[in-house]
C-alpha positions as CSV (number, residue, x, y, z in Angstrom):
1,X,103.0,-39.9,28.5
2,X,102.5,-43.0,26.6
3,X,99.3,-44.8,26.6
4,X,99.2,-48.4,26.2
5,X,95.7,-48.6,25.4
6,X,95.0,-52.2,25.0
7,X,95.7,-52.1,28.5
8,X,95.9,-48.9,30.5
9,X,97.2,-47.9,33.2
10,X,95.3,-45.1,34.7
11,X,96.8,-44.5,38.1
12,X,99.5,-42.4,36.4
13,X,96.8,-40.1,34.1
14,X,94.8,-39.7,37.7
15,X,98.2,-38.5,39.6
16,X,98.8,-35.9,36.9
17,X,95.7,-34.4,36.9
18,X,95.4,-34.1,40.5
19,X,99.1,-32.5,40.6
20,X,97.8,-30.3,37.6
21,X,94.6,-29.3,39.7
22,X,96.7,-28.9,42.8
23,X,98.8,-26.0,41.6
24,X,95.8,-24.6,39.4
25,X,94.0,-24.0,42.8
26,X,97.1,-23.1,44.7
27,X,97.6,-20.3,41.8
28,X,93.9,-19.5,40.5
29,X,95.4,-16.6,39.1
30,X,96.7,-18.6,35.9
31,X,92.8,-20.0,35.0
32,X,92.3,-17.2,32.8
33,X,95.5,-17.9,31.1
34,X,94.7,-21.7,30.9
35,X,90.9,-20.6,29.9
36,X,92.8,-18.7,26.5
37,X,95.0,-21.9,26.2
38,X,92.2,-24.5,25.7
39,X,90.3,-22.3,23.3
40,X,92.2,-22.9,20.7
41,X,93.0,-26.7,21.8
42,X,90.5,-28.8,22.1
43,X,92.7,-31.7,21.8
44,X,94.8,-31.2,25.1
45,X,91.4,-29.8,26.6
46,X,89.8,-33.0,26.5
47,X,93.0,-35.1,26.7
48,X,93.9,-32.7,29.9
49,X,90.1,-33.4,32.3
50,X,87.8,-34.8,30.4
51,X,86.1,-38.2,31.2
52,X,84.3,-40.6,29.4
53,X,82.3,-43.6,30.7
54,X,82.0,-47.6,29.3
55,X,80.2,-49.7,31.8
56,X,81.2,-52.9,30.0
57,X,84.4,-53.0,32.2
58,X,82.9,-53.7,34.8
59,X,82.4,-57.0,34.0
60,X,86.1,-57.0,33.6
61,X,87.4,-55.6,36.1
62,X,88.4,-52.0,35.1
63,X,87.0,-49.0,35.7
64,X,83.4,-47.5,34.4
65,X,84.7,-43.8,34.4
66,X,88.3,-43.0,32.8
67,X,90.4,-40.3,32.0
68,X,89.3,-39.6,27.8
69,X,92.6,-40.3,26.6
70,X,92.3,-39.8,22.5
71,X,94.1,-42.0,20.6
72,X,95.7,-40.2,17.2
73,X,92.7,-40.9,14.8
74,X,90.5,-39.4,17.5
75,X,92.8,-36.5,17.9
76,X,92.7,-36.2,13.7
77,X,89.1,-36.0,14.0
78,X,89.1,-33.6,16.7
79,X,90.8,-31.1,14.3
80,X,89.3,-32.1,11.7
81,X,85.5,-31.1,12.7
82,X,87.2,-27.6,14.2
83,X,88.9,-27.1,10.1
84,X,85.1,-27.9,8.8
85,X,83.4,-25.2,11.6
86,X,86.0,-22.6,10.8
87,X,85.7,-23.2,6.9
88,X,81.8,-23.1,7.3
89,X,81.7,-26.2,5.2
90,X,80.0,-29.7,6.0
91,X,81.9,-33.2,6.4
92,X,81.3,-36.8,6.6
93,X,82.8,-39.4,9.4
94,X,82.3,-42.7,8.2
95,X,83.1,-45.5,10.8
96,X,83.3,-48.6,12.1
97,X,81.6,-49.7,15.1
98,X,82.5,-49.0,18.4
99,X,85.6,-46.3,17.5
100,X,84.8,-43.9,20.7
101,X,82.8,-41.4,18.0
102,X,79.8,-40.4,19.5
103,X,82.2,-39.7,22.6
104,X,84.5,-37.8,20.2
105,X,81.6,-35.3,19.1
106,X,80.2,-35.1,23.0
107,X,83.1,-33.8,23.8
108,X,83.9,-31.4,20.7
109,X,80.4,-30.5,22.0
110,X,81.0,-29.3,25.1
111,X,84.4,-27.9,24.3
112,X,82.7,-25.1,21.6
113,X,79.7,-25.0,24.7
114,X,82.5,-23.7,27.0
115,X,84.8,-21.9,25.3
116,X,82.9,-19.9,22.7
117,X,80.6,-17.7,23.6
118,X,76.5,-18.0,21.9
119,X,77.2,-20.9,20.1
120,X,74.6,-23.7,19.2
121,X,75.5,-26.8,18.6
122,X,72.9,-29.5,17.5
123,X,72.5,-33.3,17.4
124,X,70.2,-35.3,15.8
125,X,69.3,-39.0,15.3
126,X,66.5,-41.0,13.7
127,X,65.1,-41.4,17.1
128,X,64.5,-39.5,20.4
129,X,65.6,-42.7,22.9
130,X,69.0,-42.6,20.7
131,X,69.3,-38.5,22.1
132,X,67.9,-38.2,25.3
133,X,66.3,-40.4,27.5
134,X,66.1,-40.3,31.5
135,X,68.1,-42.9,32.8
136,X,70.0,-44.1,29.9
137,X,73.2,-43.8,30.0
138,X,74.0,-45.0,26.3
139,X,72.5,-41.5,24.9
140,X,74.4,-38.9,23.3
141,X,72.8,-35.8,26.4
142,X,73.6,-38.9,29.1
143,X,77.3,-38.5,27.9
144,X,76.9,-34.8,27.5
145,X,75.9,-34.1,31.3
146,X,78.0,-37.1,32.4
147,X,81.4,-34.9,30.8
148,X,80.1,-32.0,32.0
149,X,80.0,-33.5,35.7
150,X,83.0,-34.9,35.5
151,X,85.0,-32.0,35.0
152,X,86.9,-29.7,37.7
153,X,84.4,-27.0,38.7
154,X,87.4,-24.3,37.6
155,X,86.0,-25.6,34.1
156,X,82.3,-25.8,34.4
157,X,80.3,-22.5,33.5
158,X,79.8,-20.2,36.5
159,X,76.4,-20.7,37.8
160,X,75.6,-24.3,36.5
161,X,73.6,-26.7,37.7
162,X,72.5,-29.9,36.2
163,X,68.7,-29.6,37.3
164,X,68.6,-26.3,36.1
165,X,70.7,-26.4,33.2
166,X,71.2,-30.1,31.8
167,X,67.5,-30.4,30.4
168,X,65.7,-32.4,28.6
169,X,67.2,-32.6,24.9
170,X,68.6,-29.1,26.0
171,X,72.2,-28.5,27.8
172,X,72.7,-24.6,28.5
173,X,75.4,-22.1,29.7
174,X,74.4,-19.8,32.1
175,X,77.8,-17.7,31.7
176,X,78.4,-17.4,28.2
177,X,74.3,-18.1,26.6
178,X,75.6,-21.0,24.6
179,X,73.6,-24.6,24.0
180,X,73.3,-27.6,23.2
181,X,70.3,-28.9,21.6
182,X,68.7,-32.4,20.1
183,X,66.4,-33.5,17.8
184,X,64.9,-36.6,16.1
185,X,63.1,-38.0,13.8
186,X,61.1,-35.5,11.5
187,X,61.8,-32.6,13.5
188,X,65.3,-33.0,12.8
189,X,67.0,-30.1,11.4
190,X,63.6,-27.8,12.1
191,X,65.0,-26.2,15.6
192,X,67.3,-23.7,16.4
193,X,70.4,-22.6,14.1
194,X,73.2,-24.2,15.0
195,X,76.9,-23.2,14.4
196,X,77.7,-26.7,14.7
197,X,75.0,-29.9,13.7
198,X,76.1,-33.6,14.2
199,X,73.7,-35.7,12.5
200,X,74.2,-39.0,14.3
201,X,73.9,-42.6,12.5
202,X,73.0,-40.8,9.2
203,X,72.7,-43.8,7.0
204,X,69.8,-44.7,9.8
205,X,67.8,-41.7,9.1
206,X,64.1,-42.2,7.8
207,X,62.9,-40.0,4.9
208,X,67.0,-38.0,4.9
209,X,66.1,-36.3,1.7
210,X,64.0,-33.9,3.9
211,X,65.9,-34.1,6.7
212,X,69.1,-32.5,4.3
213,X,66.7,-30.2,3.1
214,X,65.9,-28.9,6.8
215,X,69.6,-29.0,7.8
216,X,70.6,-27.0,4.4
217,X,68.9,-23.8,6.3
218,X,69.9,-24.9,10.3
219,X,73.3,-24.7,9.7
220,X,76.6,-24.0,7.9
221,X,79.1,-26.9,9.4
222,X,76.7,-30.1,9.4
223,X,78.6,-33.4,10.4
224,X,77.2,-36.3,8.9
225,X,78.2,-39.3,11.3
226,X,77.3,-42.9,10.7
227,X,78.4,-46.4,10.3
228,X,77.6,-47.8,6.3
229,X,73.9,-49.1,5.8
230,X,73.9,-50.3,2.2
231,X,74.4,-47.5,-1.3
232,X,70.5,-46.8,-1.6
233,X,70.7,-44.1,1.0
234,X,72.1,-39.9,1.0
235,X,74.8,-40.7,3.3
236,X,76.0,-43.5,1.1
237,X,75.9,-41.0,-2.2
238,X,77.3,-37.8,0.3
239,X,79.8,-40.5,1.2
240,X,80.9,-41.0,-2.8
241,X,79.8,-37.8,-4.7
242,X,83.3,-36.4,-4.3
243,X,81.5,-32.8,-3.3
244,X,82.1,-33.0,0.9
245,X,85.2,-33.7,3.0
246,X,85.6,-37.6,5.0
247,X,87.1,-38.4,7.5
248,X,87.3,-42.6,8.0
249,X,87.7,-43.7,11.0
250,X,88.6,-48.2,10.3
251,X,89.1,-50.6,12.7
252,X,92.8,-51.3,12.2
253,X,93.7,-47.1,13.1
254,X,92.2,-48.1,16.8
255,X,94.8,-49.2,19.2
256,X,92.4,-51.3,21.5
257,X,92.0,-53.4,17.9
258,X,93.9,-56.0,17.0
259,X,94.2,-58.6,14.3
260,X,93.2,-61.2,17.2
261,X,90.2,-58.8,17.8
262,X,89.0,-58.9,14.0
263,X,88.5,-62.5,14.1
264,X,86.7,-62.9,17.5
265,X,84.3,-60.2,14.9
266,X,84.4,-62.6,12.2
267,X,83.8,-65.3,14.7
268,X,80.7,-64.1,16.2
269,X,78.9,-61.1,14.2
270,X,76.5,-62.3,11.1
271,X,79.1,-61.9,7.7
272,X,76.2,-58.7,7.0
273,X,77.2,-57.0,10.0
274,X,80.6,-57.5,9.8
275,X,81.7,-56.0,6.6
276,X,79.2,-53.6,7.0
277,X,79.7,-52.4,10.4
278,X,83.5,-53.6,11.0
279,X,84.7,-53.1,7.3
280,X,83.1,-50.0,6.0
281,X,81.6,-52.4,3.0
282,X,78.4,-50.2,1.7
283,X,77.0,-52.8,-0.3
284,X,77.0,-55.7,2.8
285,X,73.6,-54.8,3.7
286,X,72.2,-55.1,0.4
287,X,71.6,-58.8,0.8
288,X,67.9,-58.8,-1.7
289,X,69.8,-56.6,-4.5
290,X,69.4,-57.9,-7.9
291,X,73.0,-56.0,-9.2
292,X,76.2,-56.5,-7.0
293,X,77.5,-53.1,-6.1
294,X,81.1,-54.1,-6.3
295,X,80.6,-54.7,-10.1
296,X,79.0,-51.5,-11.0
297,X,81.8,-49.9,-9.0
298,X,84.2,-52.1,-11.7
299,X,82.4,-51.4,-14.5
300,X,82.6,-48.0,-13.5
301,X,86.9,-47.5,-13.4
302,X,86.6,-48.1,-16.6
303,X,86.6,-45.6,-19.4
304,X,84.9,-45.3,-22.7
305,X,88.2,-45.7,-24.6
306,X,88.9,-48.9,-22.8
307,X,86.3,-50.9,-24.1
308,X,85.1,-52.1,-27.6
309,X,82.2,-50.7,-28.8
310,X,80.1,-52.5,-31.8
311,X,76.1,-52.1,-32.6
312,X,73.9,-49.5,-32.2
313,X,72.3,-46.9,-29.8
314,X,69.6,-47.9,-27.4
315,X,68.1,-45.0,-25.3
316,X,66.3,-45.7,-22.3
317,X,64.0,-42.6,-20.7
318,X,62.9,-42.6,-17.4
319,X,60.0,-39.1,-17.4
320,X,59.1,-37.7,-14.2
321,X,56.7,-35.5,-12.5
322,X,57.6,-31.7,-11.7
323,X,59.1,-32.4,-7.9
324,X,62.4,-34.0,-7.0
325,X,62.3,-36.9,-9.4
326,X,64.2,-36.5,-12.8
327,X,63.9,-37.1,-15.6
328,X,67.0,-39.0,-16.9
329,X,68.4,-40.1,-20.8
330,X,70.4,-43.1,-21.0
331,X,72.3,-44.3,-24.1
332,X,73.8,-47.8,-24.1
333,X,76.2,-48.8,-27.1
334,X,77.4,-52.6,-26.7
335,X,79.5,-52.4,-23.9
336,X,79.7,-48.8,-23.6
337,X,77.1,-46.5,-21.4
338,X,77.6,-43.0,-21.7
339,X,77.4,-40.1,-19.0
340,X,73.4,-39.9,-18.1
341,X,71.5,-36.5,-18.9
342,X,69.5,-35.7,-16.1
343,X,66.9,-32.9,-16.3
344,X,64.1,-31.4,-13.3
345,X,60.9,-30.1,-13.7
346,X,60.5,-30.3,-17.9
347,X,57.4,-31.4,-19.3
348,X,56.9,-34.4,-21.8
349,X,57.5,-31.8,-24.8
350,X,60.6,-30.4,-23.4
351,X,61.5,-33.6,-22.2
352,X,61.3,-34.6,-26.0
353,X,63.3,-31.9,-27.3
354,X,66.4,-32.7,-25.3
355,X,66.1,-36.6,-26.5
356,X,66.0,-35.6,-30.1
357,X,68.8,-33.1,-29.7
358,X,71.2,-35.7,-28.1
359,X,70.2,-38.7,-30.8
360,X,71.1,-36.0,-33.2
361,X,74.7,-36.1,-31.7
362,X,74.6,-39.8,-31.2
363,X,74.2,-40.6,-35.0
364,X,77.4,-38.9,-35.5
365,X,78.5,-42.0,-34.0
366,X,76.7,-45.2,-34.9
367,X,72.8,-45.1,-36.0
368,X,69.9,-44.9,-33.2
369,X,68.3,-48.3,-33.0
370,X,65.7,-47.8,-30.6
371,X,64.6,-44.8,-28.2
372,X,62.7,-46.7,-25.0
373,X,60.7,-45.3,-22.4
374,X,57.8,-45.9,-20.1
375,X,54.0,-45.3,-21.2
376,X,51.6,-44.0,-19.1
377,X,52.2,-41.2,-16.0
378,X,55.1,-38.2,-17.1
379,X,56.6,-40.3,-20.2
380,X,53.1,-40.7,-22.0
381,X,53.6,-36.7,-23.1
382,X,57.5,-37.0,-24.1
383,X,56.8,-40.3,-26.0
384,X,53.7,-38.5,-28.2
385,X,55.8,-35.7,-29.0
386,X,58.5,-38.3,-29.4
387,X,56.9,-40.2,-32.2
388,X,56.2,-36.8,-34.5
389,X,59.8,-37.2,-35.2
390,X,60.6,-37.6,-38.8
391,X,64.6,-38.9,-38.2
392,X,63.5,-40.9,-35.1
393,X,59.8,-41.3,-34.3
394,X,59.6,-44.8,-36.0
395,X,62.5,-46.0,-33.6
396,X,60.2,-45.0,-30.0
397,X,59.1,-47.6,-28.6
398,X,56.7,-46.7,-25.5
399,X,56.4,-49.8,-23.0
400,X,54.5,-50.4,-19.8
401,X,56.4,-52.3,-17.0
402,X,53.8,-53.9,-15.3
403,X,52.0,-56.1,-17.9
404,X,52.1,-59.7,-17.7
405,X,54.7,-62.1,-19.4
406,X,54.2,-66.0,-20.1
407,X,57.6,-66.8,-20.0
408,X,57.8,-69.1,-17.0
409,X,60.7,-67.2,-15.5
410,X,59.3,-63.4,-15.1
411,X,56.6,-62.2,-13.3
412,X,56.3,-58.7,-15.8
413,X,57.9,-57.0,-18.4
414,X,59.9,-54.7,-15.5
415,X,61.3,-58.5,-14.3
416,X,62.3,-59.1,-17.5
417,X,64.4,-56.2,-18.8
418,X,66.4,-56.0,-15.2
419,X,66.9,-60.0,-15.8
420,X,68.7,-58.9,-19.1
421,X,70.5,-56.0,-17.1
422,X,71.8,-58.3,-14.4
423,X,73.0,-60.4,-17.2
424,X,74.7,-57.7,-19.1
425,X,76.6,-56.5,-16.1
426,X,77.4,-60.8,-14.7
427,X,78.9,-61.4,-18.1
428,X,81.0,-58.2,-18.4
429,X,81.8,-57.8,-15.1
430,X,83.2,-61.7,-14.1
431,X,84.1,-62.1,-10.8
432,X,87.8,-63.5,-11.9
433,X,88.6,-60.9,-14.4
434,X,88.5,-57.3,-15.5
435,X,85.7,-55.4,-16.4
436,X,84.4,-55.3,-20.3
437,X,82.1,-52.6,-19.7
438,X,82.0,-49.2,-19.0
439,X,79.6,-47.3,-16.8
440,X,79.4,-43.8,-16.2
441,X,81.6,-42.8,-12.9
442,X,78.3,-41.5,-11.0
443,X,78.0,-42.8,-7.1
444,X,74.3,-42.0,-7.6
445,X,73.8,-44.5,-10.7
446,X,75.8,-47.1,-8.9
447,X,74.0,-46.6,-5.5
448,X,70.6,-47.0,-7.5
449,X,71.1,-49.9,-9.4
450,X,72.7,-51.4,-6.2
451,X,69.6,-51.0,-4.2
452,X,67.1,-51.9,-6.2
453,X,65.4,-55.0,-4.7
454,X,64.1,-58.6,-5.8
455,X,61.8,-61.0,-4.7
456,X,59.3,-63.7,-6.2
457,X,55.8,-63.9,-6.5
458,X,54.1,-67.4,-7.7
459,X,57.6,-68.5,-8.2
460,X,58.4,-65.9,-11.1
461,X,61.2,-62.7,-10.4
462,X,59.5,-59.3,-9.3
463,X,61.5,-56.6,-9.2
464,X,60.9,-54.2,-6.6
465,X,58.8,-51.1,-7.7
466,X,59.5,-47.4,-8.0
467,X,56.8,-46.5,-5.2
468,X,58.5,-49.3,-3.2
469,X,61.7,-48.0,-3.5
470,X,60.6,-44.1,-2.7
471,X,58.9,-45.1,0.2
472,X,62.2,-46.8,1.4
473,X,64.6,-44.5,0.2
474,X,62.9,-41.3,-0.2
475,X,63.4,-40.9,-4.0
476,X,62.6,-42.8,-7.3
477,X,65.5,-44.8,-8.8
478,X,65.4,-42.8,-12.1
479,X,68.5,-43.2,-12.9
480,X,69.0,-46.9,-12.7
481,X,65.5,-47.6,-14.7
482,X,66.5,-45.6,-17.3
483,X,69.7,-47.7,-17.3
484,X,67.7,-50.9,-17.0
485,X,65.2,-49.6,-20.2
486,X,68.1,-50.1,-22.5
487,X,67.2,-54.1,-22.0
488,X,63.9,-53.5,-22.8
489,X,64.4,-55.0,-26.1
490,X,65.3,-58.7,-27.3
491,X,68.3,-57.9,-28.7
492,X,71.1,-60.7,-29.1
493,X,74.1,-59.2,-28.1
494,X,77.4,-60.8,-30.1
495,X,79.5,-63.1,-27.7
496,X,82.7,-62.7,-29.3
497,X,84.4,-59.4,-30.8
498,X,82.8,-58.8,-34.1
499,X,84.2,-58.5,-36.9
500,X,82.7,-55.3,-38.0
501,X,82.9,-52.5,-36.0
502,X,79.7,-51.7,-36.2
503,X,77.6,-55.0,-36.2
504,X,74.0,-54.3,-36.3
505,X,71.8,-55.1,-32.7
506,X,69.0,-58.4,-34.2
507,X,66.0,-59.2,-32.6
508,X,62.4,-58.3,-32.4
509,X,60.2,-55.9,-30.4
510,X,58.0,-57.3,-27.7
């Protein structure tokens, strides 16, 4: 039957299902049959008796429960979540807003709940009122014991009752022992196994680096579900590492959406919220970031060979303690940045005998100018050992971030050298032409130096600092201050192509 779903007609969908019921209870004989069928068919399961529920047509006029009649993307997605469970492997749904989702995985829910036999299936969100909450309907176990409800009782398990078996955070099957279960907040991930685990608004989530960590040992098919909030975040880098499976689900493959619709968006949602949530734009949210996201992602389609590369080597190291911070070795040429060598858990002397080894290789290809990294904390051990060096311990220069600059425009040293990295990316990245630099093709570099935040204090820049930005994004932004070290120095960078190919970096130390 075709669905007109702008507009539809649901007199027709109510008449088949009751004819459909009608000769399922004159002939109980083929449930069994039909029971087989819809295992393996989630699709025309749902599509066949489920329900969903919006009660923002009654305003309108329509009804508040409706047959769930998938459209195709929804029916893609259906599949798609089975492929991931069978493959035991996880995936990513990115989405805009209000593309029948959640309802998408309640359902999928319930359909493994019925049909497959001691199953576990988990949902989790950043916040218990967003999973289950009594009264709200807008929660994901209100939907779950809503479809439940709703469907024939040839379909619901023998023996249910909601009082008994729709629980708090908890849906059960007294026929088959499978569940349903939620979590939130920091105990998400630490329940039950799960054969199935939809994380729910994932680019929400507080502290997600320990959250993925819980959910690495809860189960094997973890959906990661979420509309974009900004590049600083683990579903943004899942999103663009390349490692998982995504499923997009845009505006424009909804049928209820139309070009019309878009602009009553545009018309009446904040220019934020509606490329972030309407047009899948990761760096929307990002409104304080010093580095526009859409010019590292520029700078970053663009290969070593395609640029011209003049001066010398600047390294910039970012140390870190033993834990899940690296340690990370940047190396900036001109207009070329190489591939970043990232290392966990070395110590400063260790640390130092990876730097050396790679200027070694460097010098095969223009001299080593300067090697840069913090003073004080983890680097204060690599840059001792570091300055030993007979080829290269006169070119270390250890600096500390925080002090204090006269300069009337930055409030420290930290302000300063991400001032000169802003600029270095403005002027090879214009906004009416094609990148001149190259960046290494790494989601995590771009979604670090994306993030990174500014403000002012007494009217000079600050630059948001690395505790800052852990406690808001759960890691350190290695990677981008070791990028951002590399402008440590006053160096005056040619403006035109020079005529050497290797012109020599000027300027002085600070």
């Amino acid at each position: 039957m075709v669905i007109n779903y702008s507009h539809p007609d649901y007199d027709p969908i109510y008449r088949e299902r009751i004819e459909r019921l009608g000769r399922l209870r004159k002939q109980p004989a083929m449930l069994p049959a039909l029971k087989d069928y819809y295992r393996d068919n989630p699709v025309e399961f749902i599509c066949d008796w489920a329900a969903t529920a919006d009660p923002r047509n009654a305003e309108i006029g329509l009804p508040v429960i409706m047959p769930f009649l998938l459209f195709d993307r929804q029916k893609e997605f259906v599949r798609w979540v089975y492929d991931r469970w069978r493959g035991r492997e996880d995936g990513l749904a990115e989405k805009s807003r209000d593309m029948g989702v959640s309802w998408c995985c309640v359902a999928i829910a319930v359909h493994i709940w019925l049909f497959h036999p001691n199953t576990v299936v988990g949902f989790g969100s950043r916040v218990e009122d967003l999973v289950d909450k009594l009264g709200d309907p807008k929660t994901l176990f209100s939907k779950l014991r809503q479809l439940v409800s709703l469907l024939p009782k040839e379909f619901q398990p023998a023996g249910y009752s909601e009082s008994q078996h729709g629980l708090y955070m908890r849906l059960l099957n007294p026929e088959n022992g499978s569940a349903i279960i939620g979590e939130a907040g920091s105990n998400l991930g630490r329940g039950a196994r799960a054969s199935v685990y939809f994380v729910d608004e994932a680019a929400f989530i507080s502290q997600p680096e320990l959250v993925d960590a819980a959910l690495s040992q809860t189960s094997n098919c973890k959906i990661w579900v979420s509309t974009p909030n900004g590049n600083g975040n683990t579903f943004y880098r899942k999103r663009h590492a390349g490692k998982l499976p995504v499923f997009t689900f845009h505006w424009t493959q909804d049928p209820r959406k139309s070009p019309e619709w878009y602009e009553r968006q545009r018309a009446t949602l904040d220019p934020t919220v509606l490329a972030q949530e309407v047009d899948l734009d990761y760096n929307a949210s990002v409104s304080d970031a010093w580095i526009s996201g859409d010019k590292i992602s520029r700078a970053q389609m663009v290969g070593p060979a395609d640029v011209f590369t003049y001066g010398q080597w600047v390294i910039g190291i970012d140390a870190a303690h033993y834990g899940d911070d690296e340690s990370v070795v940047h190396s900036r040429k001109g207009r070329l940045n190489l591939a970043q060598k990232t290392f966990r858990g070395v110590d400063g002397p260790t640390l130092a005998s990876l730097v050396l080894d790679h200027c070694d290789t460097l010098e095969r290809t223009g001299d080593v100018y300067a090697i840069v990294i913090e003073l004080g904390g983890p680097g204060a051990g690599c840059h001792d050992f570091l300055k030993r060096s007979q080829n290269f311990g006169k070119k270390v220069r250890g600096i500390h971030p925080g002090i204090r600059l006269a300069n009337g425009k930055d409030y420290n040293l930290r302000a300063k050298f991400w001032r000169a990295a802003k600029e270095y990316v403005d002027e090879g990245v214009p906004d009416d032409g094609p990148s001149s630099i190259c960046l290494p093709n790494d989601p995590e570099l771009k979604s670090q130096i994306a993030s990174v935040r500014y403000g002012y204090k007494d009217g000079l820049l600050l630059m948001q600092d690395k505790k800052e930005y852990k406690k808001h994004f759960g890691k350190s932004p290695d990677r981008a201050d070791a990028f951002a070290l590399t402008f440590a120095l006053d160096i005056t960078t040619p403006k035109q192509k020079p005529k050497e190919p290797r012109e020599q970096y000027v300027g002085n130390w600070l």
